[in-house]
Structures are given as C-alpha cells and as structure tokens.
Backbone atoms as SQL, in Angstrom:
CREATE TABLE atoms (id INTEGER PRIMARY KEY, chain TEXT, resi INTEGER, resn TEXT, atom TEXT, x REAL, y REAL, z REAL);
INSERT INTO atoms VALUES
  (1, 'A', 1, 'UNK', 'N', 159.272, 146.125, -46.412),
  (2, 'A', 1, 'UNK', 'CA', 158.962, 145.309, -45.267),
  (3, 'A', 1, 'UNK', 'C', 158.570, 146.243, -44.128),
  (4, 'A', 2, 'UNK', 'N', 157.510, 146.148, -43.607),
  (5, 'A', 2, 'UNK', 'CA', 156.575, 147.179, -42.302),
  (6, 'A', 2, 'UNK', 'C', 157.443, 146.361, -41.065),
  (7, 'A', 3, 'UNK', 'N', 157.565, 147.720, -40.547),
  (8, 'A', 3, 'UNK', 'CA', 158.022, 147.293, -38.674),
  (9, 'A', 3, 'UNK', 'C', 157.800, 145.552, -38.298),
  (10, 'A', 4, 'UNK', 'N', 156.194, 145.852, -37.976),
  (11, 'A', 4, 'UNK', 'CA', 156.142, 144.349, -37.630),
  (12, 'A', 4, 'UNK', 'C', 156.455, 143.258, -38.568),
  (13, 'A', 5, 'UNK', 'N', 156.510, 143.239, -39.790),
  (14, 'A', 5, 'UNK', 'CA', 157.068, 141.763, -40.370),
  (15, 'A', 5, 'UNK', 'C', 158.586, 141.861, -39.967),
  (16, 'A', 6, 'UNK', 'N', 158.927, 142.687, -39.991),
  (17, 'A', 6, 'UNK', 'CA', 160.678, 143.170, -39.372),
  (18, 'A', 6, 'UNK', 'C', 160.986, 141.779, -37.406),
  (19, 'A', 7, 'UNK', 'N', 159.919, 142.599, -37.039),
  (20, 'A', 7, 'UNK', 'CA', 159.895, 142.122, -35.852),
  (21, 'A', 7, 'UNK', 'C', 159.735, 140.594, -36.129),
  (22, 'A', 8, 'UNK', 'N', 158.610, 140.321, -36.774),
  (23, 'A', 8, 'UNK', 'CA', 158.151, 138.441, -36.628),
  (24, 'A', 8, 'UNK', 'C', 158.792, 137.822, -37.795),
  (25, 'A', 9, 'UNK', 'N', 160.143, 138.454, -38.306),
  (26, 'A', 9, 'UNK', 'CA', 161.424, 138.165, -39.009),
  (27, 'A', 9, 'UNK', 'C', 162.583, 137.590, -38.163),
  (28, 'A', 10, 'UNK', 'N', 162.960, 138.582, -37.078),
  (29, 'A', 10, 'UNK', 'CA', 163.845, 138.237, -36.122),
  (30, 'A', 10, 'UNK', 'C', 163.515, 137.263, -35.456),
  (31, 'A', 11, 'UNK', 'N', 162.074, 137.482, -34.761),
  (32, 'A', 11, 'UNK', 'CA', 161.511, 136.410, -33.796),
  (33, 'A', 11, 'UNK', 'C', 161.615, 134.842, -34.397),
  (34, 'A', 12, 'UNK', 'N', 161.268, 134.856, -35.793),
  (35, 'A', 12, 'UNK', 'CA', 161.383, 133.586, -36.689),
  (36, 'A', 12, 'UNK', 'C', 162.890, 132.931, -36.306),
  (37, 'A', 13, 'UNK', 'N', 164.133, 134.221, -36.660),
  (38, 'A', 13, 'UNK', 'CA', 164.788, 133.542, -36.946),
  (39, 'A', 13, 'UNK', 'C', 165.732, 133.130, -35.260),
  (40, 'A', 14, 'UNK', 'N', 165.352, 133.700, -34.360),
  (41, 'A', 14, 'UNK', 'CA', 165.943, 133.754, -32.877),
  (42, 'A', 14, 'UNK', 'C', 165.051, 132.730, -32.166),
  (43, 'A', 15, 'UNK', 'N', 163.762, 132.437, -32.540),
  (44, 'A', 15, 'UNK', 'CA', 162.812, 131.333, -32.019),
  (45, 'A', 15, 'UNK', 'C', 163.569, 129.967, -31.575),
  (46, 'A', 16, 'UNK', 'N', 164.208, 129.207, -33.280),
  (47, 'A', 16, 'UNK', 'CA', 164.712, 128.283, -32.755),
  (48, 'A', 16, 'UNK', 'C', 166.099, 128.054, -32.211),
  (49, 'A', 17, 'UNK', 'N', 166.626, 129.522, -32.153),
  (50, 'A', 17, 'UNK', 'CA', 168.194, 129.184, -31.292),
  (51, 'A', 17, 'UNK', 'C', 167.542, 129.287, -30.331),
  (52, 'A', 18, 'UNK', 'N', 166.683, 130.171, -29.669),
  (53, 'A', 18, 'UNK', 'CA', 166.553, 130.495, -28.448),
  (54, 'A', 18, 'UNK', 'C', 166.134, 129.335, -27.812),
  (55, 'A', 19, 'UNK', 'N', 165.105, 128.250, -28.317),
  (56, 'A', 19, 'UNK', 'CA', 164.922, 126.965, -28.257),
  (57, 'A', 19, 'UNK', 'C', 165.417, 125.647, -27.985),
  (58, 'A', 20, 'UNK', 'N', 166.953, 125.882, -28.963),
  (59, 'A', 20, 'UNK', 'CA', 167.846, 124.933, -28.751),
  (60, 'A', 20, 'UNK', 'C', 168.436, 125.221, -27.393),
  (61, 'A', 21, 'UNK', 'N', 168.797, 126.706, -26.968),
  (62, 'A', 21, 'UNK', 'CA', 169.476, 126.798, -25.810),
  (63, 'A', 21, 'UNK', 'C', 168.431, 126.312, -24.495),
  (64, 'A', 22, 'UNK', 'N', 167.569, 126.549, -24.391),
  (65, 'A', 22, 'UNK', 'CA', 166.371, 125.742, -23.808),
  (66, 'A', 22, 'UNK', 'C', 166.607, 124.516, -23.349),
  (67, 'A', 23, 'UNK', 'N', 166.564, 123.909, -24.363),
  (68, 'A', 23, 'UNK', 'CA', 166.426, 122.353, -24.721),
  (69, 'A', 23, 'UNK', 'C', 167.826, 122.047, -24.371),
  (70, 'A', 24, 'UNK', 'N', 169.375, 122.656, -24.705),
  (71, 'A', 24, 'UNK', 'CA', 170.140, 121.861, -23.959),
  (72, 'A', 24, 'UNK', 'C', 170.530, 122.441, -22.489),
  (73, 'A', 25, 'UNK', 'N', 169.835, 123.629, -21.623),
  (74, 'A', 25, 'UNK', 'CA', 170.147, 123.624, -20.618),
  (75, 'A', 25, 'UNK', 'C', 169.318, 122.674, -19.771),
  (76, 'A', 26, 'UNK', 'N', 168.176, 122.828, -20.229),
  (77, 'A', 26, 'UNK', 'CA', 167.127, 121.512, -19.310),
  (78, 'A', 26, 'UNK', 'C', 167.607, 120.050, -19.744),
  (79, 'A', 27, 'UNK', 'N', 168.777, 119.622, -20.736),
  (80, 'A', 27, 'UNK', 'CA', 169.631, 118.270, -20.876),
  (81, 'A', 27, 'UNK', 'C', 170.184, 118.653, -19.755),
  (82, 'A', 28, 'UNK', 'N', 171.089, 119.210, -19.981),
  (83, 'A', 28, 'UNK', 'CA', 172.050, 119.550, -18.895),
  (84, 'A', 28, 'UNK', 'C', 171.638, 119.762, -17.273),
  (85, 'A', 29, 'UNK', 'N', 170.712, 119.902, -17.323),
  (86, 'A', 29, 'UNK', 'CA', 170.335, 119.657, -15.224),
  (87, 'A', 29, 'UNK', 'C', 169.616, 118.846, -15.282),
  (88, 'A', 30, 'UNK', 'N', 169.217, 117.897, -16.285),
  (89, 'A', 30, 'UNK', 'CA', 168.446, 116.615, -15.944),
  (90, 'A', 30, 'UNK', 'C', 169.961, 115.797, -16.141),
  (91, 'A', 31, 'UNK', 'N', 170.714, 115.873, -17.151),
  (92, 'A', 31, 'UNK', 'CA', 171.717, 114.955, -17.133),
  (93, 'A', 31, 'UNK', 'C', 172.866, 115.276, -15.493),
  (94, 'A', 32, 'UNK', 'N', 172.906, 116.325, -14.952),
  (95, 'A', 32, 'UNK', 'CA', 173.294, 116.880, -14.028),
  (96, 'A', 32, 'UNK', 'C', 172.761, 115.996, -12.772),
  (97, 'A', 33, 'UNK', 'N', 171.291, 116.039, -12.579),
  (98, 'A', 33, 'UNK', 'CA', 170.759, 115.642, -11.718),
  (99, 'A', 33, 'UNK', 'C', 170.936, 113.395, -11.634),
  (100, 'A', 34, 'UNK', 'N', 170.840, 113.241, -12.514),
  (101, 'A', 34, 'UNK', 'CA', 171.254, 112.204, -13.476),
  (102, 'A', 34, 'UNK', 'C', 172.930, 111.261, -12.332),
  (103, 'A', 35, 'UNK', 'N', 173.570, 111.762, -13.068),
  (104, 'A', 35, 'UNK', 'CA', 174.902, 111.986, -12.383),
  (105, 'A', 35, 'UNK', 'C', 175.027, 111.823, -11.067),
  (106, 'A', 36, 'UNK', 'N', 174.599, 112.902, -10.548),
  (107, 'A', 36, 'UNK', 'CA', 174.417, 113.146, -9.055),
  (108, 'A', 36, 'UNK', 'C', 173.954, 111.721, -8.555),
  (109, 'A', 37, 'UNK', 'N', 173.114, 111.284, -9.130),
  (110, 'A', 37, 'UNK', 'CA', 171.995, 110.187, -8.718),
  (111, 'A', 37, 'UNK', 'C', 172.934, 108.939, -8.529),
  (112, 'A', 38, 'UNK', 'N', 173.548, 108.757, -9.649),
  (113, 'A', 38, 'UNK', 'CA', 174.572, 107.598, -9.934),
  (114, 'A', 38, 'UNK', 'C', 175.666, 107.808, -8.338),
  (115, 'A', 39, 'UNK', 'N', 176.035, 108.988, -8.897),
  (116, 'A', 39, 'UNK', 'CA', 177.426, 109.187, -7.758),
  (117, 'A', 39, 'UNK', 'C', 176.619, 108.331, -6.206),
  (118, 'A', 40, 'UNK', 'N', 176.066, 108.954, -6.148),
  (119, 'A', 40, 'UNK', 'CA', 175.057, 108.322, -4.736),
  (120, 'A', 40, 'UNK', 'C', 174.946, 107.046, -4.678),
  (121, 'A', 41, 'UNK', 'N', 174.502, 106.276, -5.473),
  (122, 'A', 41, 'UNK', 'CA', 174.686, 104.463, -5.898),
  (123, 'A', 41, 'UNK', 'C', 175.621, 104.080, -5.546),
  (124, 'A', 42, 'UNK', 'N', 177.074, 104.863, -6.487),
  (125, 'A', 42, 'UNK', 'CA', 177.996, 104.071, -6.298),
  (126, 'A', 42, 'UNK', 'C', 178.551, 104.355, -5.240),
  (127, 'A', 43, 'UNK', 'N', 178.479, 105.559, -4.341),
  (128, 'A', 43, 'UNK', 'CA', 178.954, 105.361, -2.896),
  (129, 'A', 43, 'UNK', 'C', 178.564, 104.490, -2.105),
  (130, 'A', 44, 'UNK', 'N', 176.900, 104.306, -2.079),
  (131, 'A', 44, 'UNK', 'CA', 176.469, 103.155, -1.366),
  (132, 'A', 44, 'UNK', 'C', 176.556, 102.116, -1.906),
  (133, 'A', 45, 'UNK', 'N', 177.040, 101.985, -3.131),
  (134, 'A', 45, 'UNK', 'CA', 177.521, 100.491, -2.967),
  (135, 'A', 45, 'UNK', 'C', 179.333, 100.482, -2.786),
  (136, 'A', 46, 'UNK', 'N', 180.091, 101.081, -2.745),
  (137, 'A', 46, 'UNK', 'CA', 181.514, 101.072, -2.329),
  (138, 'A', 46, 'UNK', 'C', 181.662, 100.799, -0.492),
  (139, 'A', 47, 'UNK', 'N', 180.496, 101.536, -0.087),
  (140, 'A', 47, 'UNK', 'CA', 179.960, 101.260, 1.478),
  (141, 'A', 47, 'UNK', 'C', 179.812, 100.040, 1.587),
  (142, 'A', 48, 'UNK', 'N', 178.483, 99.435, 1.266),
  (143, 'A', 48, 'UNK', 'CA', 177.973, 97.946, 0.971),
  (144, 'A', 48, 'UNK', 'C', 179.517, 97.079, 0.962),
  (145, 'A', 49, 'UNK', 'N', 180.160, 97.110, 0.074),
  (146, 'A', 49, 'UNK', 'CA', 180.833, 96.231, -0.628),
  (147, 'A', 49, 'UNK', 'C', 182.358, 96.369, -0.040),
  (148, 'A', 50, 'UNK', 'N', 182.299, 97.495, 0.936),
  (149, 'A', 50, 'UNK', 'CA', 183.605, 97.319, 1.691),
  (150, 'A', 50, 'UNK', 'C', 182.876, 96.648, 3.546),
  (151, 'A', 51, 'UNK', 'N', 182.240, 97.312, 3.645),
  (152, 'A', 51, 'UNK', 'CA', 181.310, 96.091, 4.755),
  (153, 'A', 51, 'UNK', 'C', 181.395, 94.389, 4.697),
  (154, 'A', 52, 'UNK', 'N', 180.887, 94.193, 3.147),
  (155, 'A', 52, 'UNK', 'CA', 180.802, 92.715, 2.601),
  (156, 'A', 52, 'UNK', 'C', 182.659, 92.235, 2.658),
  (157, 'A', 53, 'UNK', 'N', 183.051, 93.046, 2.556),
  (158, 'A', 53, 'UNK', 'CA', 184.805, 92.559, 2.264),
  (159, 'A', 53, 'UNK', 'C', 184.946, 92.123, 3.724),
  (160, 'A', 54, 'UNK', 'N', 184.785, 93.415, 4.876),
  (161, 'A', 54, 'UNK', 'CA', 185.286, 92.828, 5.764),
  (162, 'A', 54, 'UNK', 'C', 184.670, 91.631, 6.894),
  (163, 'A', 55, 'UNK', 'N', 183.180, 91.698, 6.670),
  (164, 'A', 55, 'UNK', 'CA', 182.544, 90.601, 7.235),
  (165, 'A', 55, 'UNK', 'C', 183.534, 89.101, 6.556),
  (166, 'A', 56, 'UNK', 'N', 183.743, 89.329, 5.027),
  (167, 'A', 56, 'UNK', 'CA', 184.121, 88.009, 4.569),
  (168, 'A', 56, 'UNK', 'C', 185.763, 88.222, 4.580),
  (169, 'A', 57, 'UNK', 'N', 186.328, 88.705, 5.290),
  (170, 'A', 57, 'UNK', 'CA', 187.737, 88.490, 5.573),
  (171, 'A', 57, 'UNK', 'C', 187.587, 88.164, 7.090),
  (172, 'A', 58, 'UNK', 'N', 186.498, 88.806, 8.338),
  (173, 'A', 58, 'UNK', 'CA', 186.485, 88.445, 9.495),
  (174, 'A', 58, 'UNK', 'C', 185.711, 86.756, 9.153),
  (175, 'A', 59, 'UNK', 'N', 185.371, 86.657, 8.248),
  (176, 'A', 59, 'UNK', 'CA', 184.826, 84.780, 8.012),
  (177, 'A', 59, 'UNK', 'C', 185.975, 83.947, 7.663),
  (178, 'A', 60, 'UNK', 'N', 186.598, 84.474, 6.941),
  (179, 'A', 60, 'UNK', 'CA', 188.180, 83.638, 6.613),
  (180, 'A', 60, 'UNK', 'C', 189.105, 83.523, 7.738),
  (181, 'A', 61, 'UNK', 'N', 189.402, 84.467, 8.438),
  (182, 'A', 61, 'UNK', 'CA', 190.134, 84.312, 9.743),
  (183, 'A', 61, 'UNK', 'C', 189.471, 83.323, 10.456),
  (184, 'A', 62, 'UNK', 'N', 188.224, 83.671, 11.191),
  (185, 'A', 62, 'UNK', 'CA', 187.524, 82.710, 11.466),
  (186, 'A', 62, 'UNK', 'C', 187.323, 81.104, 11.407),
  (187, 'A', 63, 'UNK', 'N', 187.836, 80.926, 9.664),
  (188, 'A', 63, 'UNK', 'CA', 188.121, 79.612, 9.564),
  (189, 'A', 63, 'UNK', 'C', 189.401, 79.325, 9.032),
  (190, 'A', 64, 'UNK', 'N', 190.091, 80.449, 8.888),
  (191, 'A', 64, 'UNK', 'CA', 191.644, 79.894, 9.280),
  (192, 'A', 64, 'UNK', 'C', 191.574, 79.227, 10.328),
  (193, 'A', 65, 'UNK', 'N', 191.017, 80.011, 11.787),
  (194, 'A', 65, 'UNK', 'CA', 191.203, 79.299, 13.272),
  (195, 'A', 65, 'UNK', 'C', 191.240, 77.966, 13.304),
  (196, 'A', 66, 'UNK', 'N', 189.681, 78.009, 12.695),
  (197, 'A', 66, 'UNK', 'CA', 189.477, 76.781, 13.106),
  (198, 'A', 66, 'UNK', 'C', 189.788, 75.494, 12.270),
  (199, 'A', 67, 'UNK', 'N', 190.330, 75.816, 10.679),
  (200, 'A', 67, 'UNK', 'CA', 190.985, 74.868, 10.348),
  (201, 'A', 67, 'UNK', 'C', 192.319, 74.334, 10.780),
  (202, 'A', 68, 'UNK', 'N', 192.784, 75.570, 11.685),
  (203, 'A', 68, 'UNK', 'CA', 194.188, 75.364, 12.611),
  (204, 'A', 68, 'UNK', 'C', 194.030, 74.516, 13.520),
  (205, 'A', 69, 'UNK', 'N', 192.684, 74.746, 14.608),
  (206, 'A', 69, 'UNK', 'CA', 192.322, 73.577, 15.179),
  (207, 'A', 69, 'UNK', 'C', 192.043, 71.748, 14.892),
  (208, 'A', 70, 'UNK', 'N', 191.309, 72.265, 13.937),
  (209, 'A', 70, 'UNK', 'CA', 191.323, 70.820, 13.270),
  (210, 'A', 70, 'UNK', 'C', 192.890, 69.719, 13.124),
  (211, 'A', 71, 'UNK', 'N', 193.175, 70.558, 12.432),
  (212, 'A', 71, 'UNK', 'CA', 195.019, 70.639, 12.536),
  (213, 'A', 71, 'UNK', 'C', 195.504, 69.688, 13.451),
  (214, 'A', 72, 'UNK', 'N', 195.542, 70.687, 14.599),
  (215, 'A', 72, 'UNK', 'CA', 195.985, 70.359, 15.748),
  (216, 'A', 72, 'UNK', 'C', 195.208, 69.344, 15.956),
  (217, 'A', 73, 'UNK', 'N', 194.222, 69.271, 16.490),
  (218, 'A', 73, 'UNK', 'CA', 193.599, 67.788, 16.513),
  (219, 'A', 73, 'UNK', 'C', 194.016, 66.423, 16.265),
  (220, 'A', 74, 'UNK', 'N', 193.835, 66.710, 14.903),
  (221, 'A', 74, 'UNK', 'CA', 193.860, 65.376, 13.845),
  (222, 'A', 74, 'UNK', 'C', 196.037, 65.012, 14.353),
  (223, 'A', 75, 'UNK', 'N', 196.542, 66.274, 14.385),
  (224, 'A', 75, 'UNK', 'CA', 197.642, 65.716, 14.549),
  (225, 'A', 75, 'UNK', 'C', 198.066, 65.195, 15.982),
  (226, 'A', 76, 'UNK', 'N', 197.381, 65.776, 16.493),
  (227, 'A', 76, 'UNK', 'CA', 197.413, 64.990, 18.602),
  (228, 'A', 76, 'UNK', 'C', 196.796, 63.445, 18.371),
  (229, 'A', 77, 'UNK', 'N', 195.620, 63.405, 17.470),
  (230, 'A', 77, 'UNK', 'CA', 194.871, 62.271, 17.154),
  (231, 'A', 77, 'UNK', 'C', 195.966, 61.151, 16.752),
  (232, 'A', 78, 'UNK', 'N', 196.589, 61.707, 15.338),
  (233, 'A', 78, 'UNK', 'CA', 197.499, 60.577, 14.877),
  (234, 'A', 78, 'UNK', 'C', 198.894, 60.274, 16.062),
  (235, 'A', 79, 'UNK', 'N', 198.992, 61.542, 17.044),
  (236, 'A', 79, 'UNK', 'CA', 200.039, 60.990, 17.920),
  (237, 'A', 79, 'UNK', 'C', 199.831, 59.850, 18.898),
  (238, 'A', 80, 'UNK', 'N', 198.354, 60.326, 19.123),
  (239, 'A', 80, 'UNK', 'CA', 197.776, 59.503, 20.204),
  (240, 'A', 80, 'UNK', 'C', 197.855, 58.080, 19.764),
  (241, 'A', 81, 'UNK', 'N', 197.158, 57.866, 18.319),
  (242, 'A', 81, 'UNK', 'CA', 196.959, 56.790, 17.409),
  (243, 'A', 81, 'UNK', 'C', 198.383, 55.727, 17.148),
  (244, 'A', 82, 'UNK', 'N', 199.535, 56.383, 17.166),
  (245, 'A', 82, 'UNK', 'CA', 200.465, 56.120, 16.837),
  (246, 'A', 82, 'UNK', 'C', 201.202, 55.474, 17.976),
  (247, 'A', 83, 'UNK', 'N', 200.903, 55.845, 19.050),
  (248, 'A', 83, 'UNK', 'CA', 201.670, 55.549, 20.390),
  (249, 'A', 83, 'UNK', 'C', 201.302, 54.168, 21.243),
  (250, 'A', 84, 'UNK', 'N', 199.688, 54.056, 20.455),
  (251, 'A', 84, 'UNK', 'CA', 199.015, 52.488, 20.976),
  (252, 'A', 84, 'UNK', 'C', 199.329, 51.307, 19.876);
C-alpha cells in the first residue's frame, strides 16, 4: 500500500465520524437555539396569563361589589315592600 492510498485510507475511514460529529453539533445549536425560542414563549405567555388572572380577579371583585349591592337593594326593597 503507497503513502497516498495510506492517506485516502484514513481519510475514508475518519470522513464519516468526522461527519457525524458535524451533524450532531449543528443538532445541537439548532436544537439549542430551538429551546431558547420556546423558553421565550413560555415566559410571555406566563406574563400574558398572569395579567389575564389579575384583570379577571379585579372583574370578580368588581362583581362581588356589585352583587353586594344588588343585595342590599332587593333587601331594603323587600323591607320597604313589607312595611306597606
């Protein structure tokens, strides 16, 4: 076997590891980048969705109030009602 078939022996056989390592470091910073991407989503939506909580807990108070009022009302109403 001459030098160079020696050489484009190794190269043969180091080609496709060297390849695979290639191929999974460019997985790996696309799946990396990937990730990253998600993480970002789900912060803005944990943002979003704690915003949405408290708008709709300041809406429930809101109509706690005013079903308290009603309340009161209807029960001054039936006193009133009751007294004629």
């Amino acid at each position: 076997m001459s030098s160079s078939e020696s050489k484009q022996s190794k190269v043969n056989y180091f080609l496709p590891i060297i390849t695979c390592i290639v191929a999974i470091a460019v997985s790996y910073g696309t799946l990396d980048a990937q990730v990253s991407e998600l993480e970002k989503r789900v912060s803005t939506l944990e943002e979003r969705t704690l915003v949405q909580l408290e708008t709709l807990n300041d809406g429930v108070t809101n109509l706690r109030v005013e079903v308290a009022k009603v309340s009161n009302d209807l029960e001054w109403l039936k006193k009133e009602m009751s007294e004629k």
